[in-house]
C-alpha positions as CSV (number, residue, x, y, z in Angstrom):
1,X,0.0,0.0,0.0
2,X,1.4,3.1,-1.1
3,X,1.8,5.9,1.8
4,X,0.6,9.5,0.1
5,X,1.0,12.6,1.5
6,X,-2.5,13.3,2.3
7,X,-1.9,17.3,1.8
8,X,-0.8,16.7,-1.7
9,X,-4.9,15.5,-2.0
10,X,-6.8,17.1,-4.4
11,X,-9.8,18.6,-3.1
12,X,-10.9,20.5,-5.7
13,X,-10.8,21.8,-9.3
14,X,-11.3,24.8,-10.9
15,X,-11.3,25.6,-15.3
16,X,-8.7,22.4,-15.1
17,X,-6.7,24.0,-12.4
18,X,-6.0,21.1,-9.1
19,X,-6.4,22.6,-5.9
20,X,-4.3,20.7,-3.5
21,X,-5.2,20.6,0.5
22,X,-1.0,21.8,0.9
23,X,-2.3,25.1,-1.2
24,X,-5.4,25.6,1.2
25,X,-2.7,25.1,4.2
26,X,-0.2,27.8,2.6
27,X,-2.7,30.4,1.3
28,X,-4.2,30.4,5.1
29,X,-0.3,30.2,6.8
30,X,0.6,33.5,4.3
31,X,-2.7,35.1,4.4
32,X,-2.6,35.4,0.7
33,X,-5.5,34.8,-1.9
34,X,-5.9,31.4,-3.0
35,X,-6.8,32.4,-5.9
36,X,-3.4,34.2,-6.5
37,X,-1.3,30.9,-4.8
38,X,-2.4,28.3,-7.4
39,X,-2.6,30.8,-10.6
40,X,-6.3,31.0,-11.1
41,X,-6.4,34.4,-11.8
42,X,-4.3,34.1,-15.1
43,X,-5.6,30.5,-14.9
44,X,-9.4,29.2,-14.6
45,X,-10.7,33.2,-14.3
46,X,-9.4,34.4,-17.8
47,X,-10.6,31.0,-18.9
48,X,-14.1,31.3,-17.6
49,X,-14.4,34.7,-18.7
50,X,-15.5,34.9,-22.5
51,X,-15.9,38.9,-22.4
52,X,-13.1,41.1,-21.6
53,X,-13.4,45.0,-21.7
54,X,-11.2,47.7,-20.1
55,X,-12.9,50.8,-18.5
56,X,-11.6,54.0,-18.0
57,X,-12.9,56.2,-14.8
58,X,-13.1,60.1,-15.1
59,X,-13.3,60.0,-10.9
60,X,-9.5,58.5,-9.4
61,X,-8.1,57.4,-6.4
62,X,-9.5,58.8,-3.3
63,X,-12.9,59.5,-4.8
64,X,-15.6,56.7,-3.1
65,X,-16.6,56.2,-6.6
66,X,-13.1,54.8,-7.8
67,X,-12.6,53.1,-4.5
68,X,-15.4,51.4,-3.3
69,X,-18.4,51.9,-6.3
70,X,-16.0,51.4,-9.2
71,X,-14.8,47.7,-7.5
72,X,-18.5,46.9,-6.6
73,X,-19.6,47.7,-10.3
74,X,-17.1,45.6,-12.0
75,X,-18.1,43.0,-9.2
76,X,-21.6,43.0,-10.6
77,X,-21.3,42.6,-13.9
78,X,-19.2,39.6,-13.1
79,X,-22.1,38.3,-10.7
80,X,-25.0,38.9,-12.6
81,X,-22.7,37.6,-15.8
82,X,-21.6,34.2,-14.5
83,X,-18.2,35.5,-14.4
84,X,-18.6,35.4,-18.7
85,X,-18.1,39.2,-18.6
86,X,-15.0,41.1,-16.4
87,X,-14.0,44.4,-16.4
88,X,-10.3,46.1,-15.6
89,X,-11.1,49.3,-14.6
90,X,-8.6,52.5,-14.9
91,X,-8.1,55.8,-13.2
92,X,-8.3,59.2,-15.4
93,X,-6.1,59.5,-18.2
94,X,-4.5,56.4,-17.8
95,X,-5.5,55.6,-21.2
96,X,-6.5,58.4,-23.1
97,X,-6.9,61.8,-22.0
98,X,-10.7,62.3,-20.2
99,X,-12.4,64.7,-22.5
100,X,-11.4,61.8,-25.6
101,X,-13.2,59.1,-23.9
102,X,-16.1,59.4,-26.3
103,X,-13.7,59.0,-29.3
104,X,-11.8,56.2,-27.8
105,X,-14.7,54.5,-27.4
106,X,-16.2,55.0,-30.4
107,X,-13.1,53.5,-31.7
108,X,-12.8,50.5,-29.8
109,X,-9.4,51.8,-27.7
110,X,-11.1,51.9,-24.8
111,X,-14.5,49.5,-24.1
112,X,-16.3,51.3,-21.6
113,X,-15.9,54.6,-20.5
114,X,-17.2,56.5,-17.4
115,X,-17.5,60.4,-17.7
116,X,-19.9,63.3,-17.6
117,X,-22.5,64.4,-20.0
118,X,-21.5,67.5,-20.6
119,X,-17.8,66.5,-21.5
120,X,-19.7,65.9,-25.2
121,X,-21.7,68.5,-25.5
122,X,-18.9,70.0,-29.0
123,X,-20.1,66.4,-30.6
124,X,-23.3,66.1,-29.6
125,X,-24.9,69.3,-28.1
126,X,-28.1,68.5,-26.3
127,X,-25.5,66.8,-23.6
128,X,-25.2,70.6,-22.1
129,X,-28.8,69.9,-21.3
130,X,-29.0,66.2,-20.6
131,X,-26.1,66.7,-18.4
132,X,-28.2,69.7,-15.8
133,X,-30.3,72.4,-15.9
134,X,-30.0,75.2,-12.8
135,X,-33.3,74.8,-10.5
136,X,-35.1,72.3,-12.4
137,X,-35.4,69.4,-10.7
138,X,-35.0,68.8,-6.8
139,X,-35.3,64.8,-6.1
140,X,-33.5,61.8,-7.4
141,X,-36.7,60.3,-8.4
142,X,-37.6,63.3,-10.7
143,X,-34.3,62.3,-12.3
144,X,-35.0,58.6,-12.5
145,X,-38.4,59.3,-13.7
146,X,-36.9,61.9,-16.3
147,X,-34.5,59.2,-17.9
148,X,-36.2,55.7,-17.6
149,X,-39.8,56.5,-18.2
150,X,-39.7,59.2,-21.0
151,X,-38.1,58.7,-24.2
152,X,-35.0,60.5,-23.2
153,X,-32.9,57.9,-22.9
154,X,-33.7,56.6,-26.3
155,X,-33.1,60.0,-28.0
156,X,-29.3,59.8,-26.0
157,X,-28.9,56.2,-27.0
158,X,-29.3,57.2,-30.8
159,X,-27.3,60.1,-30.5
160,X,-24.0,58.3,-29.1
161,X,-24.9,55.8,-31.7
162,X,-23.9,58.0,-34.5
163,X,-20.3,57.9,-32.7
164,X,-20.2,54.4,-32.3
165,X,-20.7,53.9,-29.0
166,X,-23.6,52.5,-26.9
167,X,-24.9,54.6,-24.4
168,X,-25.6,52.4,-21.3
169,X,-26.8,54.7,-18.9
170,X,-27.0,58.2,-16.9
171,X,-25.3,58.0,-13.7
172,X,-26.8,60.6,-10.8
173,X,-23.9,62.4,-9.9
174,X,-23.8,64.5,-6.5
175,X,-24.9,68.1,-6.8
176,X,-23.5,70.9,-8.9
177,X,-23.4,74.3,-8.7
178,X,-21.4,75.3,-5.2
179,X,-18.2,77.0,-5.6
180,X,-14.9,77.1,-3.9
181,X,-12.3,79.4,-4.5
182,X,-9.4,80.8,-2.9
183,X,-11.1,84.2,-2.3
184,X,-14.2,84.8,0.0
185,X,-17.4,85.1,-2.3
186,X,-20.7,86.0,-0.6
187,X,-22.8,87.2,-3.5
188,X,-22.6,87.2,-7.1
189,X,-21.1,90.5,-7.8
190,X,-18.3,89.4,-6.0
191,X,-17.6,86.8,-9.0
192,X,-16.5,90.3,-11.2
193,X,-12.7,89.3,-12.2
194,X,-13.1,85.9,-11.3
195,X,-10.9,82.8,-13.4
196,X,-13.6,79.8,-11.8
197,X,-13.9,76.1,-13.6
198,X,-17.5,75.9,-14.8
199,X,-20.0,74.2,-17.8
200,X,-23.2,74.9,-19.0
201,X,-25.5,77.5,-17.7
202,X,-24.2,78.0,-14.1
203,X,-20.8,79.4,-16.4
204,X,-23.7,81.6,-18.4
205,X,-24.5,83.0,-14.8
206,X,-21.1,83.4,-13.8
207,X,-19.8,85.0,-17.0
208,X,-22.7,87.6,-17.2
209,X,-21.3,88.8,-13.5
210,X,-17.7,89.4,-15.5
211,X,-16.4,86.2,-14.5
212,X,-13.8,84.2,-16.8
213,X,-14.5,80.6,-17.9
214,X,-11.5,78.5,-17.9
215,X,-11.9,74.7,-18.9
216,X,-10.1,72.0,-17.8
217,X,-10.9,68.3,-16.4
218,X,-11.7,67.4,-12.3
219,X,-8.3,65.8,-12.6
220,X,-6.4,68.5,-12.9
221,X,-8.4,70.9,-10.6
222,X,-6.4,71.3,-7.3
223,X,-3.3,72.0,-9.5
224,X,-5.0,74.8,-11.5
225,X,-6.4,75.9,-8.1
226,X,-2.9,75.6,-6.3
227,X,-0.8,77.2,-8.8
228,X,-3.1,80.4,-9.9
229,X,-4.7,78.8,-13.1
230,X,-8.4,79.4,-12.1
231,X,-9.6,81.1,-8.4
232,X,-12.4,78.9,-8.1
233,X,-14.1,76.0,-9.4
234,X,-17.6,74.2,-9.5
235,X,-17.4,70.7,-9.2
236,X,-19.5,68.7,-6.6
237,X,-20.9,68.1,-3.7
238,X,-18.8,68.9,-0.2
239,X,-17.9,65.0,-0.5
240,X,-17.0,66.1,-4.5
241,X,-14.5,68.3,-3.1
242,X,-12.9,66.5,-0.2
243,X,-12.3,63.8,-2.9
244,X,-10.4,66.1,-4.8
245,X,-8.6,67.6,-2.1
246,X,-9.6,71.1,-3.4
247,X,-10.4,72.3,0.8
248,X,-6.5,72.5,0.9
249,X,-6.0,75.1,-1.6
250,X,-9.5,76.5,-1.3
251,X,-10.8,77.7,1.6
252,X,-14.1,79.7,0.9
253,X,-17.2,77.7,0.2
254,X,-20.2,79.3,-1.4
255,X,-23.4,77.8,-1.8
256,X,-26.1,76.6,-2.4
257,X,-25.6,74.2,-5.5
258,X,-28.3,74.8,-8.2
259,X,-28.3,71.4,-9.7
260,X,-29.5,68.6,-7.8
261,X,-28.0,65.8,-9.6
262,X,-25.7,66.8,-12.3
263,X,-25.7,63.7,-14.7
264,X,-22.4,61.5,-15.3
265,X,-22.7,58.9,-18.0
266,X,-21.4,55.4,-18.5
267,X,-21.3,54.1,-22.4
268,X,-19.7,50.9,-24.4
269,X,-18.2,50.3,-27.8
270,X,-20.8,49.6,-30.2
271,X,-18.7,47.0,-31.2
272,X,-17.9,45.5,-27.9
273,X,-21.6,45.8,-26.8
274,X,-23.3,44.5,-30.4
275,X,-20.6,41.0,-29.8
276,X,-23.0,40.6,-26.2
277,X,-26.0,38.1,-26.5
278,X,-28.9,39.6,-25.4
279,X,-29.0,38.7,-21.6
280,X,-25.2,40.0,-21.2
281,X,-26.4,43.7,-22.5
282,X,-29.1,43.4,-20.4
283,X,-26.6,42.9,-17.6
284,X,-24.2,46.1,-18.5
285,X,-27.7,48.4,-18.9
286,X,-28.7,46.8,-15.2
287,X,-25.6,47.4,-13.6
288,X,-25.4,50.5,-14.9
289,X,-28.7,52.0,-13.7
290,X,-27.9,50.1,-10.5
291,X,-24.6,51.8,-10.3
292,X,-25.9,55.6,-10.7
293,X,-28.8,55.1,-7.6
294,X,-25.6,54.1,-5.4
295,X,-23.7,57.1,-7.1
296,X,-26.6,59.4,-5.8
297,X,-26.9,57.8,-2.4
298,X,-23.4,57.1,-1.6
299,X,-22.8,61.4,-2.1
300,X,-25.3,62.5,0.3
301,X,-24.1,61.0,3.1
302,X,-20.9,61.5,2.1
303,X,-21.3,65.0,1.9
304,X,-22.4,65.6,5.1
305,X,-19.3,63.5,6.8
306,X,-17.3,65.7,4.0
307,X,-18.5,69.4,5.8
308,X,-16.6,68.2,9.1
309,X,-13.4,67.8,7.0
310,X,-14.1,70.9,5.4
311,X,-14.9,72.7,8.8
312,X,-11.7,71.4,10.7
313,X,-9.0,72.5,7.3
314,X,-10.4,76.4,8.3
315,X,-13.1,76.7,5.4
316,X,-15.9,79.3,5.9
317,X,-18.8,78.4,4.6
318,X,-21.6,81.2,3.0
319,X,-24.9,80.9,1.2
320,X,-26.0,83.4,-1.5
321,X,-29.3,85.4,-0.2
322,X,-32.9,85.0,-2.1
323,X,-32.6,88.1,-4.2
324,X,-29.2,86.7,-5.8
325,X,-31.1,83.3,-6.3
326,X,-33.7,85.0,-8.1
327,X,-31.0,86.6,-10.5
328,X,-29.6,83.1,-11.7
329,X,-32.8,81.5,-12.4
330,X,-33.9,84.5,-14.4
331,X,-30.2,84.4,-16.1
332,X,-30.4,80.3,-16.2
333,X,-33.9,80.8,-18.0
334,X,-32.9,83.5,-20.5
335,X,-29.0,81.7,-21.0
336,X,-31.4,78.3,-22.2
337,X,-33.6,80.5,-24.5
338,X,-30.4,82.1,-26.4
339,X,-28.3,79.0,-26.8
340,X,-30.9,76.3,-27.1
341,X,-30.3,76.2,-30.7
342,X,-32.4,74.4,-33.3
343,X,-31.5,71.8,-34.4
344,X,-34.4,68.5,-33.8
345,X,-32.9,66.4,-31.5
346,X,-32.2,69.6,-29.0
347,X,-35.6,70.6,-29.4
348,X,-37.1,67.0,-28.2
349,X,-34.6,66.6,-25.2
350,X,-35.9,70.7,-23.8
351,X,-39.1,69.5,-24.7
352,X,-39.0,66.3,-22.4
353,X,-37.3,67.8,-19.6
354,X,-39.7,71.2,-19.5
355,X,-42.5,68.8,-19.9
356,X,-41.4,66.7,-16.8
357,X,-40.6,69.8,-14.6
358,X,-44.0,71.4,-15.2
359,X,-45.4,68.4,-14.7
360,X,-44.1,68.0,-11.4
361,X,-44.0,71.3,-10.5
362,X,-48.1,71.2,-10.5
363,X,-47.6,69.9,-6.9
364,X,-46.7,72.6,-4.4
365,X,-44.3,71.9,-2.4
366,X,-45.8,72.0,1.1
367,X,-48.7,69.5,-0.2
């Protein structure tokens, strides 16, 4: 009778890989994946997987949508997939410069990118729109409501489709519209002179109180802050900013934000998606719709943790008074009129978000 070493027993197997009871000893003696110890990853994973895309992030490293949301995501595609689909997922500009994404998409040099709306808006010009509008809607469910149960999303579907690419899905970012700068700022005549980061119509506002515009990606923020580029910037929420570290170079916070939920977006290679059966682009639109509720609810609470931060790094906080509030929507409104443009696929997205906000806006608030 031959004498075996019973820890060279296979107890199980995994895409043709033998897991031996000595790697189960060693992986839990070096507190190491066993996953990693017997090679599965480059092994029976990459085997088992019959869908491989690489998706590049416009949030980075210390942002809880790259460290915690991003991970999760990729997590349940894999889930919901079988494990037939995974995702590597990269940080901003690690494979093409952030306002390209669409483009490397479109050509198939990136898979799947995550960005913002309004990043698009010189290719496809409704995104200005689609992306926010100041003071017109105040809930996440408005939001929801606005995307999945109009025709909206179809309208944005076809229009990325003319660029190759596959829209998947809005993601509801955290609010918009609250500035920091390294100057105090308590009202909007005091934004005369001012070099602030902005888009859409909140940069109509600031521009019309002698403000100028300068452009340039979230990455790149706290050194254009830091060295003298721009004096202020829009970008988030409180938690937006933290992320960002812009309270260390910024120390005046002026609110409140005029957009509730600014919208991100998350979009495929129409290549990449059309190669999917059916349930597997099911799958990447789920996930997706999935992934912009947690994006939502992940930045409230955030934010509120995120003030504390901001409060003990010396940042005064102020609030522009009614009167000035009454200024920007009347500026917001007029900006819309004037650079709305004409063209038909504009004129159905205004037409579906006015239509939603009146709507809603037949219920007064305190009934």
């Amino acid at each position: 009778m031959t004498n075996r070493d019973k820890n060279d027993r296979i107890v199980h197997e995994v895409g043709g890989v033998a897991i031996r009871r000595r790697h189960v000893v060693r992986a839990g003696l070096a507190g190491v994946p066993l996953a990693t110890l017997v090679g599965l990853s480059t092994g029976a994973q990459a085997q088992r997987a019959e869908f491989r895309f690489r998706m590049q992030s416009f949030l980075g490293p210390g942002t809880t949508e790259w460290d915690v949301l991003v991970p999760r995501y990729v997590k349940r595609v894999a889930d919901l997939s079988n494990g037939r689909i995974q995702i590597q997922a990269f940080p901003p500009g690690a494979l093409v410069p952030t306002f390209e994404m669409l483009d490397a998409v479109g050509k198939g040099v990136v898979d799947i990118g995550y960005g913002a709306q309004v990043y698009w808006r010189g290719k496809i010009p409704f995104t200005l729109w689609t992306w926010g509008i100041p003071f017109a809607f105040s809930a996440l469910d408005h939001y929801d409501y606005l995307w999945h149960e109009t025709d909206l999303i179809s309208i944005v579907r076809a229009a990325f489709a003319k660029h190759n690419v596959h829209f998947l899905g809005p993601v509801y970012s955290d609010e918009w519209g609250a500035t920091m700068s390294r100057r105090e700022l308590r009202r909007l005549s005091d934004f005369s002179g001012l070099k602030i980061r902005s888009f859409g119509l909140g940069a109509e506002i600031w521009k019309s109180q002698g403000a100028s515009i300068v452009t340039v990606p979230g990455e790149e923020q706290y050194t254009a802050m830091s060295t003298g580029v721009i004096d202020a910037s829009n970008w988030g929420s409180p938690d937006g900013f933290v992320a960002v570290k812009l309270h260390e170079v910024a120390k005046f916070y002026l609110g409140p934000s005029i957009i509730k939920f600014d919208m991100e977006d998350q979009f495929m290679s129409m290549r990449a998606y059309n190669r999917l059966p059916d349930d597997l682009k099911t799958v990447m639109n789920l996930a997706t719709r999935i992934y912009a509720v947690e994006r939502a609810t992940t930045s409230t609470i955030n934010s509120a943790k995120a003030v504390g931060v901001m409060k003990q790094a010396g940042v005064k906080f102020a609030a522009l008074p009614p009167e000035d509030l009454a200024t920007m929507k009347k500026i917001s409104s007029e900006a819309l009129e004037r650079m709305a443009g004409k063209d038909e696929d504009t004129q159905r997205v205004l037409k579906i978000i006015s239509d939603t906000r009146d709507v809603l806006g037949l219920r007064p608030a305190e009934i």
